[in-house]
C-alpha positions as CSV (number, residue, x, y, z in Angstrom):
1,X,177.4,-6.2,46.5
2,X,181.3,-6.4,47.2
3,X,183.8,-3.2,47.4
4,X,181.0,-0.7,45.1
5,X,178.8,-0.2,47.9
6,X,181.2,0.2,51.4
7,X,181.7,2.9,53.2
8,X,184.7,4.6,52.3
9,X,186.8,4.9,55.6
10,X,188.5,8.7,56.8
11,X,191.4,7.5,55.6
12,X,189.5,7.1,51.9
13,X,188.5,10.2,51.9
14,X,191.4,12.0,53.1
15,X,193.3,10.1,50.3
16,X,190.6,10.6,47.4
17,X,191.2,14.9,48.5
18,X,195.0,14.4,47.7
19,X,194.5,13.0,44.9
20,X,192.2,15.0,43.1
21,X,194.5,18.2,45.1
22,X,197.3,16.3,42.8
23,X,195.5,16.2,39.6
24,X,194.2,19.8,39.7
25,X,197.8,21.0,40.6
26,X,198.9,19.6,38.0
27,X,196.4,20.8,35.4
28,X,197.0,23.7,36.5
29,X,200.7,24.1,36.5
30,X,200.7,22.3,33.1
31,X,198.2,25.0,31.3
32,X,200.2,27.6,33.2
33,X,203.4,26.2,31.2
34,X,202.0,26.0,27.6
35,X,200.2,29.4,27.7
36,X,203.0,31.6,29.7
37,X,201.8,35.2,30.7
38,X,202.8,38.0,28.3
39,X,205.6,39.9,29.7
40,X,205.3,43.4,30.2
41,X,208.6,45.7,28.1
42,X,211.1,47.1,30.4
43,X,210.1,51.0,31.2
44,X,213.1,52.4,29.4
45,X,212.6,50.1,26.4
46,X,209.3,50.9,26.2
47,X,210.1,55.1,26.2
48,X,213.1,54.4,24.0
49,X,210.8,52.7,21.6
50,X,208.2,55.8,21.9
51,X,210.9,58.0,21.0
52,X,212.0,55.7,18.0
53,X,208.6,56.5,17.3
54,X,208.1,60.0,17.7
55,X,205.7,59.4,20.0
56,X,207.4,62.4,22.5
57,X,210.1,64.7,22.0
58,X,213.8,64.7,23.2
59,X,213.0,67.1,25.9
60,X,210.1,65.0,27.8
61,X,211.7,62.0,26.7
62,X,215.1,63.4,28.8
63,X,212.2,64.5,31.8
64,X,210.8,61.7,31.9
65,X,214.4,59.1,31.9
66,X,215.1,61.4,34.9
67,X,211.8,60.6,36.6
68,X,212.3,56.9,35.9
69,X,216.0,57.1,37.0
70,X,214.9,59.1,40.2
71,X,217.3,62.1,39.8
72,X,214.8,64.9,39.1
73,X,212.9,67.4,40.8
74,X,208.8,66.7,40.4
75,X,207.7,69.4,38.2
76,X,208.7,69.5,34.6
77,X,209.6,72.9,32.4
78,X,210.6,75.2,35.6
């Protein structure tokens, strides 16, 4: 029956696991390439862009910069 039918040694088999190791690593890596994750905005862009927005006012906008910057005390409006 020639080669179909033999045994495949332990070298084979180790071989035939790096192979297929290969290929999926590179599947992988190649849809991790074309389909990038989103990134997330910067924090201060992002509460910039809320106050662009009106989305807070400039007094919790100000609280909250000094939270983010790590120069405030915890509590807000004391």
């Amino acid at each position: 029956m020639g080669l179909w039918c033999s045994p495949m040694t332990a070298g084979g088999w180790v071989l035939m696991a790096a192979i297929w190791a290969t290929v999926f690593s590179l599947v992988i890596w190649a849809v991790c390439r074309l389909f990038p994750a989103q990134r997330t905005p910067d924090t201060r862009a992002a509460l910039d862009a809320r106050l662009a927005a009106g989305d807070v006012d400039v007094d919790t906008y100000r609280w909250i910069r000094e939270q983010i910057d790590g120069h405030a005390p915890a509590t807000k409006g004391l």
